[in-house]
C-alpha positions as CSV (number, residue, x, y, z in Angstrom):
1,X,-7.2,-8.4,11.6
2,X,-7.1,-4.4,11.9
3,X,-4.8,-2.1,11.0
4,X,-4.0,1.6,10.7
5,X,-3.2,3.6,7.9
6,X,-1.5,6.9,7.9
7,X,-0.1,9.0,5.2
8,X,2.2,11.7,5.3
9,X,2.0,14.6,2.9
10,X,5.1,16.5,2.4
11,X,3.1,19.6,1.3
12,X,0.3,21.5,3.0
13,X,-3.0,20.0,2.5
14,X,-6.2,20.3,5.1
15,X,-6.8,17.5,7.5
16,X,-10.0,16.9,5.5
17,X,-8.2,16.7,2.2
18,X,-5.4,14.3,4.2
19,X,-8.2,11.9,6.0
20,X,-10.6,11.9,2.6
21,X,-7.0,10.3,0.8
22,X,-6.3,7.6,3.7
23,X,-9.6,7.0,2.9
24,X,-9.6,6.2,-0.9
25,X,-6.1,4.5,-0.2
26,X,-7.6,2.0,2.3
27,X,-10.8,1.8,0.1
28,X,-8.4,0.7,-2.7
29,X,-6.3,-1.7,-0.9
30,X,-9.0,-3.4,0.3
31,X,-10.8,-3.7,-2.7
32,X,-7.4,-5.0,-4.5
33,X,-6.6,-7.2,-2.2
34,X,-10.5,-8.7,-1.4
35,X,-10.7,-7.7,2.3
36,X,-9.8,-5.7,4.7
37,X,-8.1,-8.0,6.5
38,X,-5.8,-9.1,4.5
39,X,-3.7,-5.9,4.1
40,X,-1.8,-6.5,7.7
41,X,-0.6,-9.9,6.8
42,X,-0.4,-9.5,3.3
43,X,1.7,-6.1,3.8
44,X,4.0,-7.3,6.4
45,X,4.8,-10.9,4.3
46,X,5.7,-8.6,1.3
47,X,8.2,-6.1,3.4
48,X,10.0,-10.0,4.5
49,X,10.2,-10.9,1.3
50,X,11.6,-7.2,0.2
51,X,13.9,-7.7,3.4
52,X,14.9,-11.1,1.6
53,X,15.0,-10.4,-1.6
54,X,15.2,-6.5,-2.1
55,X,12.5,-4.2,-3.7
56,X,12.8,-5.4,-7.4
57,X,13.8,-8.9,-7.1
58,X,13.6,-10.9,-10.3
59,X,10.8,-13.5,-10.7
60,X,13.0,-16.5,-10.8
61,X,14.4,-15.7,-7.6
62,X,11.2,-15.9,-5.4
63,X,9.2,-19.3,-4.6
64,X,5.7,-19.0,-6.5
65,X,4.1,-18.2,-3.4
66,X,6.6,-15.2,-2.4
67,X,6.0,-14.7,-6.6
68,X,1.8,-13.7,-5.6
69,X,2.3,-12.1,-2.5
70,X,4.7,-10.1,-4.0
71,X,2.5,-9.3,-7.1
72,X,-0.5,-8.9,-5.4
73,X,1.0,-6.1,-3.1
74,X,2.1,-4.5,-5.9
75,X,-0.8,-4.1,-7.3
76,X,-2.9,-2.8,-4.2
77,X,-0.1,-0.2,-3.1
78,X,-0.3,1.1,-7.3
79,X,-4.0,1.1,-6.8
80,X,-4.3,3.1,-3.5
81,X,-2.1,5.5,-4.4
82,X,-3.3,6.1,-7.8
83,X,-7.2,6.5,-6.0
84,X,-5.9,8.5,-3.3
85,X,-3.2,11.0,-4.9
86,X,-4.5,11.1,-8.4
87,X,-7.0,14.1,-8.1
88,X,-4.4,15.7,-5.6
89,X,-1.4,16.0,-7.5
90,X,-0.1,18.4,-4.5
91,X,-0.1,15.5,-2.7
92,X,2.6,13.5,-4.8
93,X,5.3,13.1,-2.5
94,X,3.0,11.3,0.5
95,X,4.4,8.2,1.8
96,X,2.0,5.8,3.9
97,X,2.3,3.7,7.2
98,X,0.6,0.3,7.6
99,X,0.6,-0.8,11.7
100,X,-1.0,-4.3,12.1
C-alpha cells in the first residue's frame, strides 16, 4: 500500500531543504515500522484508536493489540521527526500529513 507524505513548515525553508526532510521522515518511518507499507494502515489504525481512546490513553485501557499498534506508532512518528527536524531546528514547528 502507498501513501503520501507531506510536511508543513511553519517557517521559511527551500523546497529542497522541505523535500530532503519528508525524505528522512518517510526513511524513518519505514525503517521503524519494517516496511513501507505498513505506515498507511498502521497510521490510520493508531488515529481510530486515538479517536477511541484519546491521544494519551493509559495502558490498561487499550486491548494488547490496540497496546502495539499504539506503541509502535509512537515510536516511528518520534523517529521521523527526530531524523527529519533534528539538523533543522528552524524547522521545529512542522506538522506532517499521511494520505493512504
Amino acid at each position: 500500500m502507498s501513501y503520501t507524505l507531506r510536511l508543513y513548515a511553519f517557517e521559511d525553508v527551500s523546497p529542497q531543504e522541505l523535500q530532503a526532510a519528508e525524505r528522512r521522515f518517510k526513511d524513518a518511518l519505514e525503517a521503524t515500522l519494517g516496511d513501507a507499507s505498513l505506515v498507511a494502515p498502521v497510521y490510520a489504525a493508531y488515529l481510530k484508536i486515538v479517536a477511541n481512546h484519546g491521544e494519551t490513553p493509559a495502558d490498561e485501557t487499550l486491548s494488547p493489540s490496540e497496546l502495539e499498534i499504539f506503541s509502535q506508532w509512537q515510536a516511528a512518528e518520534l523517529a521521523a521527526t527526530a531524523a527529519a527536524l533534528g539538523p533543522n531546528r528552524y524547522m521545529g514547528e512542522a506538522q506532517f500529513v499521511i494520505d493512504g
